[in-house]
C-alpha positions as CSV (number, residue, x, y, z in Angstrom):
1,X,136.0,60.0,-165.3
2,X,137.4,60.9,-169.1
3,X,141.0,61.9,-168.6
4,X,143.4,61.0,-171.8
5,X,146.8,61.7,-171.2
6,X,149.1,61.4,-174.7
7,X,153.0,61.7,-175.8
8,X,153.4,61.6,-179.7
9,X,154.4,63.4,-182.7
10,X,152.6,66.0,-184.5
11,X,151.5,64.4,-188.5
12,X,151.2,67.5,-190.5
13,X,151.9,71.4,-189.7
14,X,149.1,72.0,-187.5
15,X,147.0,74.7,-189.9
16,X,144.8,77.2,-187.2
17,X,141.0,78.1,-188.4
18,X,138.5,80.6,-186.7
19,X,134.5,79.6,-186.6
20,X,132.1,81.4,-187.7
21,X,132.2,83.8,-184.3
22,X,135.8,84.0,-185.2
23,X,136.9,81.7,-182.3
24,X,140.3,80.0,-183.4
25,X,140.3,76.1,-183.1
26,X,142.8,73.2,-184.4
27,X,142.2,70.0,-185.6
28,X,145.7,68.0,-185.7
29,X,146.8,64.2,-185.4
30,X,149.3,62.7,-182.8
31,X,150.9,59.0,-183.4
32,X,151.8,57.7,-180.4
33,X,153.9,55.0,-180.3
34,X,152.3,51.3,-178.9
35,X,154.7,49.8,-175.8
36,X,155.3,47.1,-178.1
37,X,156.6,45.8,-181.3
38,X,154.9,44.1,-183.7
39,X,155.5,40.2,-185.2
40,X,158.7,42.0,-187.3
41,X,159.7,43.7,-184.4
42,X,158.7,47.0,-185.6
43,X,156.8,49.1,-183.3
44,X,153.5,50.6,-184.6
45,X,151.6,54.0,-183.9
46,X,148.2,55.0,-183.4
47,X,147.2,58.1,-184.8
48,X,145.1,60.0,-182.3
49,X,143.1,63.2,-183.4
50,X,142.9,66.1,-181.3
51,X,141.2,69.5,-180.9
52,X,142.3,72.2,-179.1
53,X,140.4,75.7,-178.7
54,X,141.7,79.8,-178.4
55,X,144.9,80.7,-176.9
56,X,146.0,76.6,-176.8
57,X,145.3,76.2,-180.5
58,X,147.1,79.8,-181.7
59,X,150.6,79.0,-179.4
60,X,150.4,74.7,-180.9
61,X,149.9,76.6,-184.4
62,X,152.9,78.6,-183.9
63,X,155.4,76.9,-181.9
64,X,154.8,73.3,-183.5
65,X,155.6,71.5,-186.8
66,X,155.3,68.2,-188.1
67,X,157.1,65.6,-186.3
68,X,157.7,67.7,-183.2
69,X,156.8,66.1,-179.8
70,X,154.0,66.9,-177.6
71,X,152.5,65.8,-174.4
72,X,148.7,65.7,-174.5
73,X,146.1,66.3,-171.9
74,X,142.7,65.7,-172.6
75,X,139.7,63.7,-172.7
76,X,137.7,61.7,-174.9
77,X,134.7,63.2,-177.2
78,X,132.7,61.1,-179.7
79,X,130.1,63.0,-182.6
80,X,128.6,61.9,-185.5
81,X,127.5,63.8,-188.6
82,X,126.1,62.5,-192.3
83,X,128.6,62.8,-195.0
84,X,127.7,64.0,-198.4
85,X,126.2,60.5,-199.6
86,X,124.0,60.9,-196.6
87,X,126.0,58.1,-194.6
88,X,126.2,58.7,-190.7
89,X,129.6,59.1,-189.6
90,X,131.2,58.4,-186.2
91,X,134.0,60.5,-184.9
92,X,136.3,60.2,-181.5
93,X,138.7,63.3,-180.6
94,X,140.1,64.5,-178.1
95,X,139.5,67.6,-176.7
96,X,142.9,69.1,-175.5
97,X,142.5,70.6,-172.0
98,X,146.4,70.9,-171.4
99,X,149.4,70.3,-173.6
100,X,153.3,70.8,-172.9
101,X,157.0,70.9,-175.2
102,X,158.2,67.7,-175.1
103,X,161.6,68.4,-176.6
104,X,163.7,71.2,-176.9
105,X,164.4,73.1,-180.4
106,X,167.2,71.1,-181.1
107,X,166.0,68.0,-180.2
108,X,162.7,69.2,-182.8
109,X,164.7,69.8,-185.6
110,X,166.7,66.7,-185.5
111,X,163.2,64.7,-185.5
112,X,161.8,66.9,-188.2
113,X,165.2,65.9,-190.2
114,X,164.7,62.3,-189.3
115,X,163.9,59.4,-191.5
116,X,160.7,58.3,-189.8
117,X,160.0,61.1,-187.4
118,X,157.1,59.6,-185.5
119,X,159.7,56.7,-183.8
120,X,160.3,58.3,-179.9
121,X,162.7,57.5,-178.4
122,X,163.1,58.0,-174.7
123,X,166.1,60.5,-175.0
124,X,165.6,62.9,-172.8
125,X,166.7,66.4,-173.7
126,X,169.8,68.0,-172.9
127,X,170.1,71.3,-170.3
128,X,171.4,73.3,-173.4
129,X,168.1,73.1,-175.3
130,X,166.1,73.8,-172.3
131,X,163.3,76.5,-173.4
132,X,163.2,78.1,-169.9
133,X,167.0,78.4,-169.2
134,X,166.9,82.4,-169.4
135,X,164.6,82.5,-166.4
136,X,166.7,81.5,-164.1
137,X,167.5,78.4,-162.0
138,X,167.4,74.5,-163.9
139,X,164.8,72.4,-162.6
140,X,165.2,68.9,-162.5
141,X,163.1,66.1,-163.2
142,X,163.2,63.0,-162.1
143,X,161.2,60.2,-163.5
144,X,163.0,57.2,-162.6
145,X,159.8,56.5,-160.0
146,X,157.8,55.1,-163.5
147,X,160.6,52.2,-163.7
C-alpha cells in the first residue's frame, strides 16, 4: 500500500506548466507542521513536494497562493535523473491523487498576511467563510472522534 495523506501550507504561488503534449502539471511544496516542538519549543516543518496532473493542477494553480492551506491525498513516487555535472540524483514526490480547501477565503488571507504563514493552527473555520454556503444547507463536521 502507498497512501500519503498531508495538511500544510502552500511555499510559493504554485506556477502551472504544460509538457511537451501540452498536458498541464504542477510541481509545488507543502510544509507540514511536525506534532512536536523542538528543544526551544518551536515547532518545525517538513517541506513535502508534490505533483499534481490536468484539471487538479489548473484549479490548485488558480484558486491557491502561498501560505494557503491544503489537504493532500497522495502517494509516494521516487526517480532519479543525472544533473548537469553528471551526478545521479534521487527525488521523492508525491503524486497528488486528491486534494481539498482547508480554509476558507478569509481564513487564507489572514495566513497569507501572517508573520510566519506556514505555523497551523487548529482553528477551524467559521460558517461565514464557508465556500459552499450558496448551495444550500451547512454541513457539519465533526472531528472530535481523532481526540
Amino acid at each position: 500500500m502507498n497512501k500519503v495523506m498531508l495538511v500544510g501550507r502552500l511555499t510559493a504561488k504554485p506556477e502551472l506548466r504544460y509538457t511537451g503534449s501540452n498536458t498541464a502539471f504542477l510541481r509545488f511544496t507543502v510544509a507540514v507542521n511536525r506534532p512536536f516542538a523542538n528543544a526551544e519549543g518551536k515547532r518545525e516543518a517538513d517541506f513535502i513536494n508534490v505533483v499534481a496532473w490536468r484539471k487538479q493542477a489548473e484549479t490548485i494553480a488558480k484558486f491557491f497562493d502561498k501560505g494557503n492551506l491544503i489537504g493532500i491525498e497522495g502517494r509516494l513516487q521516487t526517480g532519479s535523473y543525472d544533473d548537469q555535472n553528471g551526478n545521479k540524483r534521487y527525488t521523492t514526490d508525491v503524486q497528488l491523487d486528491n486534494f481539498e480547501f482547508v480554509e476558507g477565503k478569509k481564513d487564507a488571507q489572514a495566513s497569507i498576511d501572517s508573520d510566519s504563514p506556514y505555523n497551523y493552527q487548529d482553528e477551524g473555520v467559521s460558517v461565514q467563510d464557508d465556500p459552499f454556503a450558496e448551495y444550500g444547507d451547512s454541513v457539519s463536521i465533526d472531528d472530535s472522534f481523532l481526540d
